[in-house]
C-alpha positions in Angstrom: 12.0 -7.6 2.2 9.8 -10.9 1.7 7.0 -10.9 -0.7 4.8 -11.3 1.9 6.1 -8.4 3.7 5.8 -6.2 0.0 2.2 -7.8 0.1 1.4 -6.3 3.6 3.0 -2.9 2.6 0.6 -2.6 -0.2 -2.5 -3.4 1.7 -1.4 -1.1 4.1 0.0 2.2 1.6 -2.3 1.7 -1.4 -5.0 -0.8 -1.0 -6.9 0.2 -3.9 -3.9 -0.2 -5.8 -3.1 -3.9 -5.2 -5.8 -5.2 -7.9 -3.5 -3.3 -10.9 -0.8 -4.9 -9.7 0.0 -8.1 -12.3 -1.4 -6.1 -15.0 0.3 -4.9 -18.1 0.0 -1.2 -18.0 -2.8 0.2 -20.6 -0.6 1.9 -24.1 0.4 6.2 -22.8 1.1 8.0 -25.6 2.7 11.6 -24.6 4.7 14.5 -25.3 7.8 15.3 -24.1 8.5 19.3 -23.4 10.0 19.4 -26.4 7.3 17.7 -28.5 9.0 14.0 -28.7 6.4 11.3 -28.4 7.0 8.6 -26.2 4.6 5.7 -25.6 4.4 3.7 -22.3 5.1 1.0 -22.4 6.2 0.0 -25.9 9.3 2.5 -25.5 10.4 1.4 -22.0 13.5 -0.4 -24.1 13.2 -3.5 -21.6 13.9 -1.5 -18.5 12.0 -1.0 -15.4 9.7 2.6 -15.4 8.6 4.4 -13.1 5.6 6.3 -14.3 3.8 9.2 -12.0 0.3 10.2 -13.3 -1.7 13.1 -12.2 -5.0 15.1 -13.6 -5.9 17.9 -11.3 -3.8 20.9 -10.2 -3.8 19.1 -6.2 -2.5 16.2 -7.4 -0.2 17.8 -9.9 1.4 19.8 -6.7 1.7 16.0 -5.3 3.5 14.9 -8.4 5.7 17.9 -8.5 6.9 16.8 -4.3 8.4 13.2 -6.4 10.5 15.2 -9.0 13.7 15.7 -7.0 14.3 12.7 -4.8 13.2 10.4 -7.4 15.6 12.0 -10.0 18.2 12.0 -7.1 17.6 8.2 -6.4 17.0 6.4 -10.6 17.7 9.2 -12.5 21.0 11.1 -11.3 24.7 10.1 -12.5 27.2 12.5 -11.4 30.3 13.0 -13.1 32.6 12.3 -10.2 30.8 9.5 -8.1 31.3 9.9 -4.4 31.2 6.8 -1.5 27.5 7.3 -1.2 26.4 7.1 -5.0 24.1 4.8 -5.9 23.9 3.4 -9.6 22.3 0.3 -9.7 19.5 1.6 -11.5 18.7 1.9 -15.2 15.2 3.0 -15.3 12.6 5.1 -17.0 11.3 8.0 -14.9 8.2 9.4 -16.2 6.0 12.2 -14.3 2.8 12.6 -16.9 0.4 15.6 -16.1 -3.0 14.4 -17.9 -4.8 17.2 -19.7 -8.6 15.7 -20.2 -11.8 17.4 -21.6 -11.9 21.1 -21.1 -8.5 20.9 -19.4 -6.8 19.7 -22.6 -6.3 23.4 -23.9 -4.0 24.1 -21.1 -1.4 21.5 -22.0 0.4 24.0 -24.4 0.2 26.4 -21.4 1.6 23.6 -19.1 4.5 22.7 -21.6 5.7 26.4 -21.9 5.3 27.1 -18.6 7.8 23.3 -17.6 10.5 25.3 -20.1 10.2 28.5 -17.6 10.5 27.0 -14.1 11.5 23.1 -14.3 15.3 22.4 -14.5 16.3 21.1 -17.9 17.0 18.0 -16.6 13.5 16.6 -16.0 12.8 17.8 -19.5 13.1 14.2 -21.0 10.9 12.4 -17.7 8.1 15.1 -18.3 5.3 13.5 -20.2 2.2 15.5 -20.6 -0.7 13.5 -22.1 -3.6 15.1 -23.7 -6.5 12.8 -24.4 -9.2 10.6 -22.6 -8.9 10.0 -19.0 -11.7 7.3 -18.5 -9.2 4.6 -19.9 -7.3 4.7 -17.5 -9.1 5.7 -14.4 -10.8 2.4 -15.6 -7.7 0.2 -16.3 -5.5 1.7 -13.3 -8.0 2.2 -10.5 -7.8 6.4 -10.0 -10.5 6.8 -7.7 -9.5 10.0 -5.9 -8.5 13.2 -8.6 -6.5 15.2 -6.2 -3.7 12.7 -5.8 -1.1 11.3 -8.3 -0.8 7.8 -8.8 2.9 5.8 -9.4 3.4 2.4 -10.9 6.3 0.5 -11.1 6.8 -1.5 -14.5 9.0 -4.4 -14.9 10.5 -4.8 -18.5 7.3 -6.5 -20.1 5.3 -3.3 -19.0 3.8 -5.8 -16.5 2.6 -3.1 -13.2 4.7 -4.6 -10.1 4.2 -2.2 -7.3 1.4 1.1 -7.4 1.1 3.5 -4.8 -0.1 7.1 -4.5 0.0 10.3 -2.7 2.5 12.8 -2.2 5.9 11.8 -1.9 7.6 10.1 1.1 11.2 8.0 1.7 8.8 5.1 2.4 6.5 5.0 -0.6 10.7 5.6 -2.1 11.7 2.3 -0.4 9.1 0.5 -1.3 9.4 1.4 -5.3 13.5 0.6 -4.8 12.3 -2.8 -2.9 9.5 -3.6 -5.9 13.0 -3.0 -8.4 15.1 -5.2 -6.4 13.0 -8.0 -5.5 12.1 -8.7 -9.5 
């Protein structure tokens, strides 16, 4: 796909995403299910990420429709590889519920909760950030709270593609396209 072609698809999929994209992604600091801080995007070890952000319980749900086909398609390495696997990708996946204001007592809630009913395997791309949401609603353009926003980083922490919305193979595409195209 042509950069003017990935131009188009953003003006078309996530307009009010466009103007983040060129920007270095604001500092994240969050915890990991097992209480391991990771900070986007000083820890993204000079690899592309992936990062899924969410604060309400809609756009949470959204988030959650991302977890399996994007672990499928950056995150996956079976032990056998069959014709159709595809490895090309070494990325950090990052899905980050944001607990804000009243809402930041429920992030202990949310983490025990992840241990109960989310495979293991997500364990290590589940962020949740407790803290100050105006930062970044200002820095990364959240203007609706009931769906979850997705940026692409390249290896500077530099935002390359953003789109938003619950999960489909074309808003997939168009993250693998951003990746291949840099």
């Amino acid at each position: 796909m042509t950069r003017s072609i990935l131009i188009l698809f953003f003006l078309t999929c996530s307009f009010s995403l466009v103007a983040q994209v060129g920007t270095t992604f604001p500092q994240l600091a969050a915890e990991t299910v097992n209480n391991d801080v990771i900070t986007i995007p000083d820890d993204s070890g000079g690899k592309f990420t992936l990062v899924g952000m969410a604060y309400s319980k809609k756009s949470e749900d959204d988030l959650n429709t991302w977890f399996s086909p994007v672990y499928q398609k950056f995150v996956y390495k079976p032990e056998k590889p069959g014709l159709f696997d595809s490895f090309g990708y070494d990325v950090n996946v990052y899905f980050v519920p944001m607990f804000t204001g009243v809402k930041s007592a429920a992030q202990s809630t949310a983490k025990k909760k992840a241990l109960d009913k989310v495979d293991s395997r997500l364990f290590p791309h589940i962020l949740f950030y407790k803290g100050e949401l105006k930062k970044y609603k200002d820095a990364l353009d959240f203007e609706k709270k009931d769906i979850p926003y997705f940026f692409v980083l390249d290896k500077d922490g530099v935002i390359i593609y953003a789109t938003s919305g619950a999960f489909s193979e074309t808003k997939l595409d168009a993250i693998e396209e951003a990746m291949d195209d840099f």
